[in-house]
N, CA, C and O atoms as a Maestro MAE file, in Angstrom:
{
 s_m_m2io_version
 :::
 2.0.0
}

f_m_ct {
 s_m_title
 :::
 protein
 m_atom[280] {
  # First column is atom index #
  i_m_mmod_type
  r_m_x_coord
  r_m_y_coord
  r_m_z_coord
  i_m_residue_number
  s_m_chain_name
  s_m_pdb_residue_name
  s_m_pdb_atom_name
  i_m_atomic_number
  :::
  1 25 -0.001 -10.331 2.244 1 A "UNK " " N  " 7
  2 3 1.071 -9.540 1.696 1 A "UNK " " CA " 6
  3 2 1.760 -10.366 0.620 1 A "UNK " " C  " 6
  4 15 2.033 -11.566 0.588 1 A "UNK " " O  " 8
  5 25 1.910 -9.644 -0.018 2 A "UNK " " N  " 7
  6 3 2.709 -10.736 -1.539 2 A "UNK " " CA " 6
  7 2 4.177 -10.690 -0.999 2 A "UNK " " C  " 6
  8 15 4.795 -10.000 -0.189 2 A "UNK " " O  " 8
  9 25 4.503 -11.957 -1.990 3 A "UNK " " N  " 7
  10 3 6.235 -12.865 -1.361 3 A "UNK " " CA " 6
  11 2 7.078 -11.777 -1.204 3 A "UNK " " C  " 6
  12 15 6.561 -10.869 -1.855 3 A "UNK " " O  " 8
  13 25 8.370 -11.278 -0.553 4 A "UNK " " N  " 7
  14 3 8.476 -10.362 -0.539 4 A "UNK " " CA " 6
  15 2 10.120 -11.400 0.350 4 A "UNK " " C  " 6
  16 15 10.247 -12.166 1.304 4 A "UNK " " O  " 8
  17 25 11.331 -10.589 -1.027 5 A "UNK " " N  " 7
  18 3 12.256 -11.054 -0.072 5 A "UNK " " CA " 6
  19 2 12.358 -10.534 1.484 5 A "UNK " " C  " 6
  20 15 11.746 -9.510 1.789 5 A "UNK " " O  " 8
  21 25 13.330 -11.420 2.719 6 A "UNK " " N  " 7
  22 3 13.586 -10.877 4.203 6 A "UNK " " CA " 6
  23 2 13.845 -9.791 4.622 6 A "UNK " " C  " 6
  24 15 13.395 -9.427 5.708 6 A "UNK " " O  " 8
  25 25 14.444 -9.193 4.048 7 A "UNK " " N  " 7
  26 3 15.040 -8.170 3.879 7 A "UNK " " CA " 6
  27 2 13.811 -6.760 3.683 7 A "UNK " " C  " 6
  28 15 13.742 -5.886 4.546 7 A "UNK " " O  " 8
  29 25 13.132 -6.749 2.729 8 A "UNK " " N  " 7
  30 3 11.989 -5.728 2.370 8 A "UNK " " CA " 6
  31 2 11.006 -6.153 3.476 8 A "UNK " " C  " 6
  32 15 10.388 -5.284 4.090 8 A "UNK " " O  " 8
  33 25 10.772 -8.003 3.866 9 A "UNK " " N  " 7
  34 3 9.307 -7.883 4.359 9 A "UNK " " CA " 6
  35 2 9.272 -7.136 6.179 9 A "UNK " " C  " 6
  36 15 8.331 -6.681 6.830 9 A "UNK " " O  " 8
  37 25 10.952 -7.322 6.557 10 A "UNK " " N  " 7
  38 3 10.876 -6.684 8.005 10 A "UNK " " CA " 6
  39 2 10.433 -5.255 7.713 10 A "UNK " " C  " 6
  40 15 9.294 -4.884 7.998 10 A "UNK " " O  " 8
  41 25 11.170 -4.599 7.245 11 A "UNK " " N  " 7
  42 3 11.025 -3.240 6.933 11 A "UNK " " CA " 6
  43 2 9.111 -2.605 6.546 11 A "UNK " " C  " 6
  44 15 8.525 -1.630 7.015 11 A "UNK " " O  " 8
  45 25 8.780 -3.321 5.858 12 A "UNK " " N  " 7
  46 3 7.695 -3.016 5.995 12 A "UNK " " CA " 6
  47 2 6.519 -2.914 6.848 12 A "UNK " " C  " 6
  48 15 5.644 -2.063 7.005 12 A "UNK " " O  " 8
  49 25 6.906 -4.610 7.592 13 A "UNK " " N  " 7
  50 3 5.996 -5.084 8.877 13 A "UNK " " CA " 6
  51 2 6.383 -3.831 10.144 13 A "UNK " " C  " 6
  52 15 5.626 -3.534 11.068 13 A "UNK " " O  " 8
  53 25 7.656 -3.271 9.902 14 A "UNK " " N  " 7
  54 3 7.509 -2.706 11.321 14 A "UNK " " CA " 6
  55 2 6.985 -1.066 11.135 14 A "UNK " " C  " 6
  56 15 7.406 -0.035 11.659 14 A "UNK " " O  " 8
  57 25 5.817 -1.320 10.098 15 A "UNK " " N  " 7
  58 3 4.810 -0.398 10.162 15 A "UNK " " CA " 6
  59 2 3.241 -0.643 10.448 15 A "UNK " " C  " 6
  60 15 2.337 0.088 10.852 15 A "UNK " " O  " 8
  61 25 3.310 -1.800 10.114 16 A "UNK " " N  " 7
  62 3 2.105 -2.430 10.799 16 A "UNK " " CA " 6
  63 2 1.482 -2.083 12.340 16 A "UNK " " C  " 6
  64 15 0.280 -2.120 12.603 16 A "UNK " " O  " 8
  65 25 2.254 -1.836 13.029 17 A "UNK " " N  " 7
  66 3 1.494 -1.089 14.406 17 A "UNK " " CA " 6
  67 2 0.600 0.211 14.133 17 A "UNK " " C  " 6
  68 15 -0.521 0.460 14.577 17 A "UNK " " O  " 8
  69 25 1.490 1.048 13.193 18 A "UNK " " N  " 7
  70 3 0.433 2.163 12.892 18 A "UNK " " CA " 6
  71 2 -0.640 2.369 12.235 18 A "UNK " " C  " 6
  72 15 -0.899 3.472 11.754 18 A "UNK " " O  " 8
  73 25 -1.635 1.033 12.091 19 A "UNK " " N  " 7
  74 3 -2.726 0.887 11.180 19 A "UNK " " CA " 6
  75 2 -3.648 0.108 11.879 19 A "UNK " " C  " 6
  76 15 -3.164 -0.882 12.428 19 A "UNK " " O  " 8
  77 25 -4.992 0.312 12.020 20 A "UNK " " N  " 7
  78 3 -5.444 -0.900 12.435 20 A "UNK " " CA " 6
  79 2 -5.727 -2.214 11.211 20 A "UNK " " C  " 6
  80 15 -5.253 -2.460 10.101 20 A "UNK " " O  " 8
  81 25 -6.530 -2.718 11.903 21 A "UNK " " N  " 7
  82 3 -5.687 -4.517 10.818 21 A "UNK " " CA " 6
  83 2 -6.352 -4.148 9.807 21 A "UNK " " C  " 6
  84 15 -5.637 -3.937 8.828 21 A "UNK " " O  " 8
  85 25 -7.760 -3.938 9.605 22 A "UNK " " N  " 7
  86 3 -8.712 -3.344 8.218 22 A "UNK " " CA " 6
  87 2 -7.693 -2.873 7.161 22 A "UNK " " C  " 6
  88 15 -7.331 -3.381 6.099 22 A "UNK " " O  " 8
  89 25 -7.318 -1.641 7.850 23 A "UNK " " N  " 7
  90 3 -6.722 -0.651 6.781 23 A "UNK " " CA " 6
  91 2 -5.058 -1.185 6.622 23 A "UNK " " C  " 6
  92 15 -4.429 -0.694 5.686 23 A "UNK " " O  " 8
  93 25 -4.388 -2.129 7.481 24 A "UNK " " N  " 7
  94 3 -3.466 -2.400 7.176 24 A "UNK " " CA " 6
  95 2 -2.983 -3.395 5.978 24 A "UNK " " C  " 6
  96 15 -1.802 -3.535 5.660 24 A "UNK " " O  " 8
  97 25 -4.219 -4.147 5.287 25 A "UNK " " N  " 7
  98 3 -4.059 -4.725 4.051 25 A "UNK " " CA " 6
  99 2 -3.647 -3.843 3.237 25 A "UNK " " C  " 6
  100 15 -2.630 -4.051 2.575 25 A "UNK " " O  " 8
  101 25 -4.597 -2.299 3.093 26 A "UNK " " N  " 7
  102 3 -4.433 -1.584 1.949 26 A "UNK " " CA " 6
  103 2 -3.090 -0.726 2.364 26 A "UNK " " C  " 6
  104 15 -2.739 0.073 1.496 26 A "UNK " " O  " 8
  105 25 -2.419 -0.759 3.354 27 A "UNK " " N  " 7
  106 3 -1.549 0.107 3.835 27 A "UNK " " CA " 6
  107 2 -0.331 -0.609 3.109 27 A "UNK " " C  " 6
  108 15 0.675 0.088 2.980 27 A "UNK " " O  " 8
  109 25 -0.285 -1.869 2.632 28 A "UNK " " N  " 7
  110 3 0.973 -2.807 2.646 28 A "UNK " " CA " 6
  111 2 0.880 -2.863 0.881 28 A "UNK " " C  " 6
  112 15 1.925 -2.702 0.250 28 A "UNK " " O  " 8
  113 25 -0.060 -3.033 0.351 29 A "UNK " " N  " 7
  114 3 -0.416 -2.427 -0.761 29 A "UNK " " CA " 6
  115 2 0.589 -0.811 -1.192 29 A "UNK " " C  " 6
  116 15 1.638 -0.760 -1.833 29 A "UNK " " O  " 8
  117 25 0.310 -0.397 -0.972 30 A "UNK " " N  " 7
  118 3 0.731 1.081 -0.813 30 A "UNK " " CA " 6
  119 2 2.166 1.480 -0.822 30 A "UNK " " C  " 6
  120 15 2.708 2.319 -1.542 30 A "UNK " " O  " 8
  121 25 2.792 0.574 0.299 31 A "UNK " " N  " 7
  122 3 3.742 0.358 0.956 31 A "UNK " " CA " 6
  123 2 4.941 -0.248 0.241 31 A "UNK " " C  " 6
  124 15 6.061 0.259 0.318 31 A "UNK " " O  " 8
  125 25 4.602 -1.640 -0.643 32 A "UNK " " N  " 7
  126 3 5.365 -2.554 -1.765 32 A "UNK " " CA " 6
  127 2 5.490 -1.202 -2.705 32 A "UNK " " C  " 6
  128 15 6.516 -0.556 -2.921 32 A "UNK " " O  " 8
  129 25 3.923 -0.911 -3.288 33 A "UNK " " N  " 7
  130 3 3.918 -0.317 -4.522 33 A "UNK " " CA " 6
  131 2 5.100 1.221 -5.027 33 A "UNK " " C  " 6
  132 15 5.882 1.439 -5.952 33 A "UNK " " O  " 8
  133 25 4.691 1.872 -3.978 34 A "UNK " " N  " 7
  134 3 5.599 2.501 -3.700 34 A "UNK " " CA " 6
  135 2 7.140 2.683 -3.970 34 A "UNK " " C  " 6
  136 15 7.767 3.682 -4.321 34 A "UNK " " O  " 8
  137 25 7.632 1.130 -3.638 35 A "UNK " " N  " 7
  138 3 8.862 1.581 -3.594 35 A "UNK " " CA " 6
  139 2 9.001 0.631 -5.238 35 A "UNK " " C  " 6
  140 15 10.107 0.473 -5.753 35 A "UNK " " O  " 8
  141 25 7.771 0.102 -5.860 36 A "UNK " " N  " 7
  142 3 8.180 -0.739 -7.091 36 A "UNK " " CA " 6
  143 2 7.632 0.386 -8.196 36 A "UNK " " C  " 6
  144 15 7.559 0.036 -9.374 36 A "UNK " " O  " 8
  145 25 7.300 1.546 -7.866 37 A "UNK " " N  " 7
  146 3 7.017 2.314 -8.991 37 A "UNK " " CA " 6
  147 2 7.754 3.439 -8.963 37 A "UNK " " C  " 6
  148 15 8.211 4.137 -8.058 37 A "UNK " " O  " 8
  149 25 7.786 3.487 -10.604 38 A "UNK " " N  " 7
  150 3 8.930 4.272 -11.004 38 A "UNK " " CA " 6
  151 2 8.133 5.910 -11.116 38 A "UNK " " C  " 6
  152 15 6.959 6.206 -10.892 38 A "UNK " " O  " 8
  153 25 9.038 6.587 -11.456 39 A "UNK " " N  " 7
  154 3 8.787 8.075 -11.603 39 A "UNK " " CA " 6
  155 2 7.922 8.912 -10.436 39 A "UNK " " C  " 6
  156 15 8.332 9.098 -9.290 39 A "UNK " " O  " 8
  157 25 6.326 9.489 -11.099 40 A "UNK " " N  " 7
  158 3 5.910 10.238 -10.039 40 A "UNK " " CA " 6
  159 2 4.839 8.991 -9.549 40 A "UNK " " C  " 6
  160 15 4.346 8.043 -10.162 40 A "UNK " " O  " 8
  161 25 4.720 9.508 -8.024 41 A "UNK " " N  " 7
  162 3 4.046 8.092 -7.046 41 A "UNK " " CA " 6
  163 2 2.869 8.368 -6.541 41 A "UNK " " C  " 6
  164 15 2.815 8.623 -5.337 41 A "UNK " " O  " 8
  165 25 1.584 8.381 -7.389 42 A "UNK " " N  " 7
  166 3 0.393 8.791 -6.952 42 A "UNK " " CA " 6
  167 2 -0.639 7.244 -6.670 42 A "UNK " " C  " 6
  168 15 -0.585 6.104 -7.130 42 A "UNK " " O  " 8
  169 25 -1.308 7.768 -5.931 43 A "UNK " " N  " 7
  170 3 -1.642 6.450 -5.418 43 A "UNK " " CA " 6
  171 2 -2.537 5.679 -6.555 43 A "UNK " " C  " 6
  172 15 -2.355 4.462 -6.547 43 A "UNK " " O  " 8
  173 25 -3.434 6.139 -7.495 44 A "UNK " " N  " 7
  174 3 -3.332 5.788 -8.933 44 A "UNK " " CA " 6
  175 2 -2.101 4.843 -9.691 44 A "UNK " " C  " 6
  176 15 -2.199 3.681 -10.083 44 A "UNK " " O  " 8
  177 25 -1.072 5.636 -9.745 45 A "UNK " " N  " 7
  178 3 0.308 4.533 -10.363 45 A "UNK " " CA " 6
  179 2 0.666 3.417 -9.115 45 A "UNK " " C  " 6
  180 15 1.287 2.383 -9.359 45 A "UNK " " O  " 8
  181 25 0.326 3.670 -8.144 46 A "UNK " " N  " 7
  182 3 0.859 2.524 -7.142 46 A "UNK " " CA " 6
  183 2 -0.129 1.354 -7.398 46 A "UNK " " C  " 6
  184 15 0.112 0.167 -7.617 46 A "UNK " " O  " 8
  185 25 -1.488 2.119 -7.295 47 A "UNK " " N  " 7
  186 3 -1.893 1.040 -7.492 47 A "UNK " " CA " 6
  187 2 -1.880 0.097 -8.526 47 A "UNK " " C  " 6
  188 15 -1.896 -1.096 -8.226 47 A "UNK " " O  " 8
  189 25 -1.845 0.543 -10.013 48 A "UNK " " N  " 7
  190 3 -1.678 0.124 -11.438 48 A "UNK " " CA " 6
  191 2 -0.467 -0.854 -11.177 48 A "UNK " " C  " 6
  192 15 -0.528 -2.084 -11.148 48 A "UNK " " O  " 8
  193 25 0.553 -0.124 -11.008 49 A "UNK " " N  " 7
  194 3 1.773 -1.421 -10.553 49 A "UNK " " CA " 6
  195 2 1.672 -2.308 -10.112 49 A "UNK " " C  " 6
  196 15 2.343 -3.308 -10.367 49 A "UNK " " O  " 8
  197 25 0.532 -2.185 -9.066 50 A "UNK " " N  " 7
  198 3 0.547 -3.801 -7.892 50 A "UNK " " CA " 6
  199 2 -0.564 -4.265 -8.871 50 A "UNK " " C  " 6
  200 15 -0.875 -5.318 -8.315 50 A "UNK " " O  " 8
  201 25 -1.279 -4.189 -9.840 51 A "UNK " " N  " 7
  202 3 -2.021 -4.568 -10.481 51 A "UNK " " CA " 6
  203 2 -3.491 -4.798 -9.675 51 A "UNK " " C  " 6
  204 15 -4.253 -5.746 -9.480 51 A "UNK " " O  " 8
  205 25 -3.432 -3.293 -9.306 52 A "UNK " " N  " 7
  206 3 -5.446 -3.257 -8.835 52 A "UNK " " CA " 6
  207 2 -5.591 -2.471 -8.664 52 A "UNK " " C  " 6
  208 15 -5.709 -2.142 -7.484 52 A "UNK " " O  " 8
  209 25 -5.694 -1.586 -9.622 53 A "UNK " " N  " 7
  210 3 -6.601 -0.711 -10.581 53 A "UNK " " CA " 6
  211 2 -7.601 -0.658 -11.370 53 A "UNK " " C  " 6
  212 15 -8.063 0.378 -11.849 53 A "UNK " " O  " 8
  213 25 -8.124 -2.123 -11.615 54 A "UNK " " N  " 7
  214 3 -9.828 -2.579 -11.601 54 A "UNK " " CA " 6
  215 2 -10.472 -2.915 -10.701 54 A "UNK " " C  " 6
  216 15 -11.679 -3.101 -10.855 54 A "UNK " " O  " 8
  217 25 -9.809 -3.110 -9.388 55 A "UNK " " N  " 7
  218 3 -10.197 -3.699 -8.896 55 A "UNK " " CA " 6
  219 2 -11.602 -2.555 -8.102 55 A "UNK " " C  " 6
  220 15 -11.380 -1.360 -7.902 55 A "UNK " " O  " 8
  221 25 -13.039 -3.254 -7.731 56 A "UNK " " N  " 7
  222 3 -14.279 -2.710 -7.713 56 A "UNK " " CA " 6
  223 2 -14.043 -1.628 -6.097 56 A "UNK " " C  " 6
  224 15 -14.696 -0.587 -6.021 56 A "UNK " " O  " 8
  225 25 -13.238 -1.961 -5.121 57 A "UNK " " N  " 7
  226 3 -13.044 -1.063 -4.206 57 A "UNK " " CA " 6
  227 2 -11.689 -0.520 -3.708 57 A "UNK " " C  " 6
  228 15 -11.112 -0.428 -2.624 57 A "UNK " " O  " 8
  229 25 -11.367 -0.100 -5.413 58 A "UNK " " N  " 7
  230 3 -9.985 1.037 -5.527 58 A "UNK " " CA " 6
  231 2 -10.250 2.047 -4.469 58 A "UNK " " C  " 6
  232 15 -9.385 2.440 -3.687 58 A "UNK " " O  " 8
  233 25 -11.583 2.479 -4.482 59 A "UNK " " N  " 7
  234 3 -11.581 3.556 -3.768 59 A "UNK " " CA " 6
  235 2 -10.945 3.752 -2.219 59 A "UNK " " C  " 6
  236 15 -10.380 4.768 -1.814 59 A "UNK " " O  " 8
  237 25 -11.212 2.376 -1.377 60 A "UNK " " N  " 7
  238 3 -10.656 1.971 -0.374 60 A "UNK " " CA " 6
  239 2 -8.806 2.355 0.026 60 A "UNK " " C  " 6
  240 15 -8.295 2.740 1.078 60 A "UNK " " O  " 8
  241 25 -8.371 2.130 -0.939 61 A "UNK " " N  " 7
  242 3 -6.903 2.447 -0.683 61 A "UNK " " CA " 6
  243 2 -6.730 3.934 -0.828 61 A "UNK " " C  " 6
  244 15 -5.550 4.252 -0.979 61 A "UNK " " O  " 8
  245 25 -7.554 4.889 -0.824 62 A "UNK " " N  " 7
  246 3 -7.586 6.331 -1.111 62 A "UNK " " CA " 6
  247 2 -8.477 6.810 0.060 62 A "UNK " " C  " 6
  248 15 -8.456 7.991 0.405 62 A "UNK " " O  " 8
  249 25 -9.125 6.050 0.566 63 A "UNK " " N  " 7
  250 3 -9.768 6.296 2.210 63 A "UNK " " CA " 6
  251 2 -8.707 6.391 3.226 63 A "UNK " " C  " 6
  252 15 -8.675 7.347 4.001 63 A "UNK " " O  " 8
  253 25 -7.893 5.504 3.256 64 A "UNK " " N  " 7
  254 3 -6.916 5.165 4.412 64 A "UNK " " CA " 6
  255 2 -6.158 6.399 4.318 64 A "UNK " " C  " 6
  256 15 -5.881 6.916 5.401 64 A "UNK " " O  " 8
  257 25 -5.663 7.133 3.007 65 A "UNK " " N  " 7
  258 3 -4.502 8.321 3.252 65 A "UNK " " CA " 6
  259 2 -5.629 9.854 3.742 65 A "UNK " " C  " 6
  260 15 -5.258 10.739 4.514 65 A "UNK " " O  " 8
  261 25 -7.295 9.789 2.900 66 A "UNK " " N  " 7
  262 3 -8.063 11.035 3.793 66 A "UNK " " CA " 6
  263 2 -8.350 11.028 4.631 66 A "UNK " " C  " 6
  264 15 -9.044 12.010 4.893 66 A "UNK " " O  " 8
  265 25 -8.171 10.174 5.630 67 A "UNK " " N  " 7
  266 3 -8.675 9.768 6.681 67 A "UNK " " CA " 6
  267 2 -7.569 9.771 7.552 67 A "UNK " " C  " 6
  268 15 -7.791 9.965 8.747 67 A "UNK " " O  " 8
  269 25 -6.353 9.578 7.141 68 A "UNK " " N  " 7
  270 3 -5.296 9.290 8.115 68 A "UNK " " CA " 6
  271 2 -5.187 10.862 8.989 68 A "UNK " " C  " 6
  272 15 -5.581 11.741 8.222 68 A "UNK " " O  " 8
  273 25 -4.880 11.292 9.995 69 A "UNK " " N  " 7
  274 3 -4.673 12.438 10.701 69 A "UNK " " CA " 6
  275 2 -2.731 12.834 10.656 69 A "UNK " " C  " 6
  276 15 -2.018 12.209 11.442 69 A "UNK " " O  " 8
  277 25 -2.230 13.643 9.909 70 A "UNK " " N  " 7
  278 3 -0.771 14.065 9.296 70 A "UNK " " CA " 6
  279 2 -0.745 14.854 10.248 70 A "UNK " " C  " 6
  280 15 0.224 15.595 10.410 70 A "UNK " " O  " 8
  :::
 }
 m_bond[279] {
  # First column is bond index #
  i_m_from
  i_m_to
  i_m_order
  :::
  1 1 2 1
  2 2 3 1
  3 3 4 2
  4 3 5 1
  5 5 6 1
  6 6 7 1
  7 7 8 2
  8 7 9 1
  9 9 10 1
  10 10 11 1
  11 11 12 2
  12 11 13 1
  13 13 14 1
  14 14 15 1
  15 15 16 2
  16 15 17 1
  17 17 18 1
  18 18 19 1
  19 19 20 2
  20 19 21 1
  21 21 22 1
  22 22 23 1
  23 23 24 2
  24 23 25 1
  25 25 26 1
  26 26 27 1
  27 27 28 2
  28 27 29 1
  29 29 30 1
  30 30 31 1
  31 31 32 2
  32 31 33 1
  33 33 34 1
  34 34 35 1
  35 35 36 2
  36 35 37 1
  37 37 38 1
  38 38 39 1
  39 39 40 2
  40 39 41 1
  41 41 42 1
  42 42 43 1
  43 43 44 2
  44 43 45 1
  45 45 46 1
  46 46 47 1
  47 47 48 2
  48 47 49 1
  49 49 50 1
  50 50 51 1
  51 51 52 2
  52 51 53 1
  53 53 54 1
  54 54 55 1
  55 55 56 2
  56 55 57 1
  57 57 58 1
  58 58 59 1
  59 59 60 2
  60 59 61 1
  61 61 62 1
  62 62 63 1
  63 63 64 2
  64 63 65 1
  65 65 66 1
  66 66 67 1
  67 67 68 2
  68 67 69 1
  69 69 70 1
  70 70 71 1
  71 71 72 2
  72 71 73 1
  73 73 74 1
  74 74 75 1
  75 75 76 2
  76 75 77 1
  77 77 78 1
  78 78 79 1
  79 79 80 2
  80 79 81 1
  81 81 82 1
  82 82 83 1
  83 83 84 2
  84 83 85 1
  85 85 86 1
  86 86 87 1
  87 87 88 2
  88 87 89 1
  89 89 90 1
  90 90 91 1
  91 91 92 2
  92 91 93 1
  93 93 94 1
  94 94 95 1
  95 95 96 2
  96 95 97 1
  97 97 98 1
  98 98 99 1
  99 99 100 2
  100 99 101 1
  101 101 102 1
  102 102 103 1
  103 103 104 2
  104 103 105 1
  105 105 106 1
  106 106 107 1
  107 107 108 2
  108 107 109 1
  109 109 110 1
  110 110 111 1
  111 111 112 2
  112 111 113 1
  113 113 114 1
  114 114 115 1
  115 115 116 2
  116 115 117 1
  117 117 118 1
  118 118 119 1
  119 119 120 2
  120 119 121 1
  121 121 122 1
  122 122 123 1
  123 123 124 2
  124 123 125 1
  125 125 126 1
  126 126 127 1
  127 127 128 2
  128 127 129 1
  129 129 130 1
  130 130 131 1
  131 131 132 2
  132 131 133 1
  133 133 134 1
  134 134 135 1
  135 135 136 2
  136 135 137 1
  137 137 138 1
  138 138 139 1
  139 139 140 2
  140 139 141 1
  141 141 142 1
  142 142 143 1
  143 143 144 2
  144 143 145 1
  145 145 146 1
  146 146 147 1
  147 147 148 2
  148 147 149 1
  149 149 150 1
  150 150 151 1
  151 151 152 2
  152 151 153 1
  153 153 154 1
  154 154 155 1
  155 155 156 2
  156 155 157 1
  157 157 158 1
  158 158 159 1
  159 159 160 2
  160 159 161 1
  161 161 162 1
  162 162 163 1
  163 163 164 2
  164 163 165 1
  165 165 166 1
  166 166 167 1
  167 167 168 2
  168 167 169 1
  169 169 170 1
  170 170 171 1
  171 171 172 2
  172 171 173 1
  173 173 174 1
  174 174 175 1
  175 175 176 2
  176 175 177 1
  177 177 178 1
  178 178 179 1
  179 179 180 2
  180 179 181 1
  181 181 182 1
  182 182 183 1
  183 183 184 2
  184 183 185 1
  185 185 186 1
  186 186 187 1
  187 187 188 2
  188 187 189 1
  189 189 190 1
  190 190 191 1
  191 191 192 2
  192 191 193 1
  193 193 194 1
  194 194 195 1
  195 195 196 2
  196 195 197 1
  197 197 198 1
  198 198 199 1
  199 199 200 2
  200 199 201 1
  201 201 202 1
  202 202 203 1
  203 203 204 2
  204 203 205 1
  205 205 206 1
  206 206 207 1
  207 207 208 2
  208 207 209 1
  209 209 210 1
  210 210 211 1
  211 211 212 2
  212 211 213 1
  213 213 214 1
  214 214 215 1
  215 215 216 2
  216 215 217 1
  217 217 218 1
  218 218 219 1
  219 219 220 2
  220 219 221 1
  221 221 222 1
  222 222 223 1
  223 223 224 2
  224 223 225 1
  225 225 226 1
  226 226 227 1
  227 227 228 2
  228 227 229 1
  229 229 230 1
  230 230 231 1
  231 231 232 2
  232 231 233 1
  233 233 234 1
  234 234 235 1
  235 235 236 2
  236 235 237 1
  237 237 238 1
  238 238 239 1
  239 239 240 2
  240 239 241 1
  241 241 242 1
  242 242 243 1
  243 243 244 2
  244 243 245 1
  245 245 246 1
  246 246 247 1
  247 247 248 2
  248 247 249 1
  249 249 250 1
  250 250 251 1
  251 251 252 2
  252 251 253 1
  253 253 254 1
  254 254 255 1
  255 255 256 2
  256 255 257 1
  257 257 258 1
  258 258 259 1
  259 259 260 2
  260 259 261 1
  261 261 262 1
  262 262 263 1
  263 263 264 2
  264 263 265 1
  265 265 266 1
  266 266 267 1
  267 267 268 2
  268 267 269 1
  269 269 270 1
  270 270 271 1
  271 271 272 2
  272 271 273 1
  273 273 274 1
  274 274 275 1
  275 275 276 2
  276 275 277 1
  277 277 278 1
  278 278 279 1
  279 279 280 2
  :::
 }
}
């Protein structure tokens, strides 16, 4: 998880139970980006913000939300 003042990193961790550990890298990803991007929040701009949007298994962070059961 990137540095993340005390304050943001509790708040986030106490979502970590609802993921298993795999998908909880890309969940925390998601999670920062989110609240650091501005305007509309598609998981496209989240990812661009956290800067991995080249990265070769973008697709991965777009598995975890079709897959999740809402």
């Amino acid at each position: 998880m990137p540095d993340l003042p005390a304050r943001f990193a509790h708040l986030i961790l106490a979502f970590a139970p609802l993921f298993v550990h795999r998908s909880w890298r890309y969940a925390q990803v998601l999670l920062i980006g989110e609240i650091l991007t501005p305007g509309r929040r598609t998981v496209t701009s989240v990812l661009r913000i956290m800067g991995r949007a080249q990265e070769r298994r973008f697709v991965n962070v777009h598995r975890i939300l079709n897959r999740a059961a809402w």
